[in-house]
N, C-alpha and C positions, 0 to 999 in steps of 0.2 A: 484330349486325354490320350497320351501312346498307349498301345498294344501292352500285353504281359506278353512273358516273352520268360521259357525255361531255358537254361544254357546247363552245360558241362564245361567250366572252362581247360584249355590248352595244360594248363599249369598242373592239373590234377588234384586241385583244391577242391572239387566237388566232387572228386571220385565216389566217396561213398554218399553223396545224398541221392533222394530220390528226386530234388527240382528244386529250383533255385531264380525265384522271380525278381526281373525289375521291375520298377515301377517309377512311372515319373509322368509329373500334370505339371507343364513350365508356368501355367497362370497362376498356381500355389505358390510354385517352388519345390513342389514334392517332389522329392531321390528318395527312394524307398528298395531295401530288397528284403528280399522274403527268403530265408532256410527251411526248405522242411529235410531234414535228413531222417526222418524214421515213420512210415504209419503205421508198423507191423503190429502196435498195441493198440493203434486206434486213432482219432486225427491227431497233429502233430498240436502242440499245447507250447507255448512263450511266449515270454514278454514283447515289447517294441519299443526298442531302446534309442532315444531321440538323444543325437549327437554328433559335435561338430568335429565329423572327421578329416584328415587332412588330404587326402584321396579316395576315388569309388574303391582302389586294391585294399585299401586298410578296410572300408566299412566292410568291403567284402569278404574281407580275410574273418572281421571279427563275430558276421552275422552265421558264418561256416561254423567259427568255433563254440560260437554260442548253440547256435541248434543244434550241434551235436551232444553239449554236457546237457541240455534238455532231455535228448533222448533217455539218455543213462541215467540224470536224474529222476523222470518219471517212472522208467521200468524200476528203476532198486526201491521207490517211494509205492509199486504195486499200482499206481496207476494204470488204465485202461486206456491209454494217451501216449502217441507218440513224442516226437520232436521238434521243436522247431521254435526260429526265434525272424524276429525281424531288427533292421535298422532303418531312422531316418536320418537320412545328412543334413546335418546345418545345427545351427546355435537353436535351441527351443527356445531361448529369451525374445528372440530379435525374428526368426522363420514362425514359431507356432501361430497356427491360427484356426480357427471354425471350418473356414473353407480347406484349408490342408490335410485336417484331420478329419474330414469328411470323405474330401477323395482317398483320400487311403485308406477310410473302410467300404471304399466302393470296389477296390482292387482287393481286398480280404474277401471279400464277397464274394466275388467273382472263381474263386478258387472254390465255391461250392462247401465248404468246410473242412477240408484238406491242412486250412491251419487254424487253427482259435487264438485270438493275442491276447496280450494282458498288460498290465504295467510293468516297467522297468526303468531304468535310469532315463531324468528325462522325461517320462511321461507319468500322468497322475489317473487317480481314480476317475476325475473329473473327464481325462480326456477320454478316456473309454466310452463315458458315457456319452460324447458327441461320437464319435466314431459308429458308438453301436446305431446311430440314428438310420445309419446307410448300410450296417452289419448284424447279421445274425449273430454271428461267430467272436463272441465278445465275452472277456469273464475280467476279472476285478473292479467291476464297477461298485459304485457311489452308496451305500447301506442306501439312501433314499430311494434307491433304482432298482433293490433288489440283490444288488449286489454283498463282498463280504467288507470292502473297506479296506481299510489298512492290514496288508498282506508281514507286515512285522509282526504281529500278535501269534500268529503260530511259528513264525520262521525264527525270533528269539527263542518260543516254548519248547518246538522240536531242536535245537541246540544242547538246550539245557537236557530235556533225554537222552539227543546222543552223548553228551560229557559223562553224564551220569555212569552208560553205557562201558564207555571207555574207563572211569572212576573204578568199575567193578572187574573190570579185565588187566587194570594195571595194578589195584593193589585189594580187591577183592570184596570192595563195598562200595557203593552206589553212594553214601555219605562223601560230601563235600564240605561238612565242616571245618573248619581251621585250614583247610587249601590254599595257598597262598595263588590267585589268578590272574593272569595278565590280559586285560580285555582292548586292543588294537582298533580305534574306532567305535565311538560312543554315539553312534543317529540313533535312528530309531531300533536298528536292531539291537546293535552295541547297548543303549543305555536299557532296554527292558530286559535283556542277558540281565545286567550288574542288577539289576531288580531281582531276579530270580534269584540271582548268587547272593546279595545280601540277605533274603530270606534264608536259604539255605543253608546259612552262617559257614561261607567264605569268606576269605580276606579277599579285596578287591583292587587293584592299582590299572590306572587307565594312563593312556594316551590318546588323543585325536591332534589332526591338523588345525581343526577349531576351537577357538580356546573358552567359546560360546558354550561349546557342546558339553566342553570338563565342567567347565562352570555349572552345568545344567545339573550333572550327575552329582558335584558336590553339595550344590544347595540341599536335592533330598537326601543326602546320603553324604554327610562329612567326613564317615571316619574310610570314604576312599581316596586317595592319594592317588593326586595327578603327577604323569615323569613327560619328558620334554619329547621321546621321538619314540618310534619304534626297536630301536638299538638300546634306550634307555630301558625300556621295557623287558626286550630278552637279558638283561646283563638283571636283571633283579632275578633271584634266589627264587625262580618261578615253581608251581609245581605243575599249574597247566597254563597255556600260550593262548590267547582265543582270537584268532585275525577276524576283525569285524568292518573292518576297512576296503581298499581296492583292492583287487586283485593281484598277486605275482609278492607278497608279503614273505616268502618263503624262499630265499635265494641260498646259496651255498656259504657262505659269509653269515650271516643270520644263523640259517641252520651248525656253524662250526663251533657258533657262541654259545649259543640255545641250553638251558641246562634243565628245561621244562622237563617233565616225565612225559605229559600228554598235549598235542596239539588238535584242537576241537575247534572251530569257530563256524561261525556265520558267512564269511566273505566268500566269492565265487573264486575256481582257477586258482586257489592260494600257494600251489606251489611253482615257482618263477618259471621253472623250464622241468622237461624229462630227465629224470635222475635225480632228483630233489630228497624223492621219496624213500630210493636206497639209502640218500646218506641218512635219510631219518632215521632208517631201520637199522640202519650200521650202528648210528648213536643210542640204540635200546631207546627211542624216543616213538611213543605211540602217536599215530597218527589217524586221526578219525576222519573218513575221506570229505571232503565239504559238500560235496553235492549227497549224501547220504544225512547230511545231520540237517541243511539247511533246508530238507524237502518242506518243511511247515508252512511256508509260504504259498509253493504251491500246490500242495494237498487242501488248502484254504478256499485257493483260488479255483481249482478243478471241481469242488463242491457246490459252487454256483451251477453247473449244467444239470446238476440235478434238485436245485430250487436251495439255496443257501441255507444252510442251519450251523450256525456256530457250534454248539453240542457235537454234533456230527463229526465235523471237521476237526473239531478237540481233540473226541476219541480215537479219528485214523492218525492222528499228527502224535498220538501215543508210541505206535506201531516204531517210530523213528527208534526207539530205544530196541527192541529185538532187530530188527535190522541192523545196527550200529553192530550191535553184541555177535550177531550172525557172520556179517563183513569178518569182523578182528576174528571169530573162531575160523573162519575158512583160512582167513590170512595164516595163519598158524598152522593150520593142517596142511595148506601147502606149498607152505616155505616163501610165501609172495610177500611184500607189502599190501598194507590195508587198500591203497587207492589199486593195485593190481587184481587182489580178491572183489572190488567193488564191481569193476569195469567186467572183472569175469560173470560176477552175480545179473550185470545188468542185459550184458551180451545172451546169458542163459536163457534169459526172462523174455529176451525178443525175440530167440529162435523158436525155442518149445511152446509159447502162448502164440506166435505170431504164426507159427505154421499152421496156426489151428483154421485161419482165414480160408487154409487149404479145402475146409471141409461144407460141402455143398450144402445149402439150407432149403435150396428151391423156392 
């Protein structure tokens, strides 16, 4: 098994984390790296997202940018939890295995608790709970282990409070009735979202890449209306947009169409590149930042270090609604976009709580 081994690369891609690990066991197969960019709230908290990248610079690019939206997503969700994410390379179909996800929680380990994983694309409940065999430092495992399970059940829930959120700051009521919504991705977050919304007596129009997945949403719930693409989607007389799909859903093209009022969803990273968000703002279109509305998942998962209670994690994955509300009123006061107000709320949160590490306990 190689060394771990922290680097700063050349490029400046890691300038602002605080350590950034390889890891690699050749008799697995295991390429593994590790992000912690943030402990200033506490160890660093993400998934480990098992995937066949096409170079170590991509996975490494992506394990950077992922532990950094951790950070800012656990500080604006009030977490006590820094940042950080990991990646493994290779196909999970054809590389996963007992022995690889063993050694890989033998290298979490080794970091002392500096990072806690979790699941993410790619990896399952299940595998957690092999990993946790060699790792302390383990959360979204298996309801039978302890754990909370399927980390969709609050991260759809807290969606639907930040919409709501957003509902009341665009047109003054928290009512979603007769809303006409475009839901972008129907898995598992996507389809218990339109759960929510058909309760809440919205209208509902979906798209996915899977035709499995429409199908799924129409058998319980007929009277929503499948359209063919994402572009079919915004070109419908929308009143709110909900990307529940991959990432980068929000491109300038898209946003030129867009006749949404309010953009709310589930999906990570939903706006393509920097400057997305202006033109949102330029178009009077609200924009509820995604890692602020999609914290439910991991305010879920964060709940297991203090012995899992669904209740519990219910009522923090509430709290997503005043935050949401908070964001857009700061956004307003000064003069910023939502996702600008967010990253300021979240940067606040790391300085003034994290300085506190400053003060001696003895």
């Amino acid at each position: 098994m190689a060394n771990v081994f922290a680097t700063n690369p050349a490029n400046g891609q890691a300038d602002h984390h605080e350590q950034v690990i390889f890891c690699q066991d050749s008799r697995t197969g295991l390429k593994a790296i590790i992000g912690i960019y943030s402990t200033a709230l506490g160890p660093a908290l993400g998934g480990t997202r098992f995937y066949p990248y096409t170079s170590e610079d991509e996975a490494l690019a992506d394990a950077l940018r992922l532990s950094t939206a951790m950070a800012y997503k656990n500080a604006v969700a009030g977490l006590d939890l820094g940042g950080g994410k990991a990646v493994i390379i290779g196909d999970p179909e054809q590389l996963k295995s007992e022995p690889l996800l063993r050694a890989y929680g033998r290298f979490v380990e080794s970091l002392g608790g500096r990072y806690i994983t979790a699941c993410d694309v790619g990896t399952r409940s299940e595998d957690m709970d092999i990993i946790a065999r060699e790792c302390r430092y383990v959360t979204g495992r298996t309801v039978a282990n302890g754990g909370a399970g399927d980390s969709s059940v609050l991260t759809a829930l807290g969606v639907m409070h930040g919409m709501r959120a957003a509902a009341q700051h665009a047109w003054g009521s928290t009512s979603l009735s007769g809303r006409l919504v475009g839901v972008e991705g129907v898995g598992k977050v996507g389809h218990r979202l339109v759960d929510h919304l058909i309760e809440a007596g919205a209208e509902v129009v979906i798209c996915d890449v899977s035709a499995k997945a429409v199908d799924a949403v129409r058998v319980q719930h007929p009277e929503v209306r499948g359209v063919a693409d994402i572009d079919a989607l915004a070109a419908e007389n929308l009143d709110i947009l909900s990307p529940c799909a991959l990432s980068g859903t929000l491109t300038d093209e898209l946003t030129a169409n867009l006749t949404a009022r309010i953009v709310c969803g589930g999906a990570n990273n939903q706006l393509a590149h920097p400057g997305v968000e202006k033109s949102l703002a330029d178009r009077g279109i609200l924009y509820a930042p995604d890692y602020v509305v999609n914290a439910g998942g991991v305010i879920q998962v964060a709940d297991e270090l203090a012995g899992f209670s669904f209740e519990r994690a219910k009522a923090a994955c509430e709290q997503v609604f005043a935050t949401t509300a908070k964001v857009l009123a700061i956004a307003d006061s000064d003069g910023v976009p939502p996702s600008v107000a967010a990253d300021r709320l979240a940067e606040r949160r790391m300085a003034e709580v994290g300085r506190l590490r400053g003060i001696w306990l003895g």
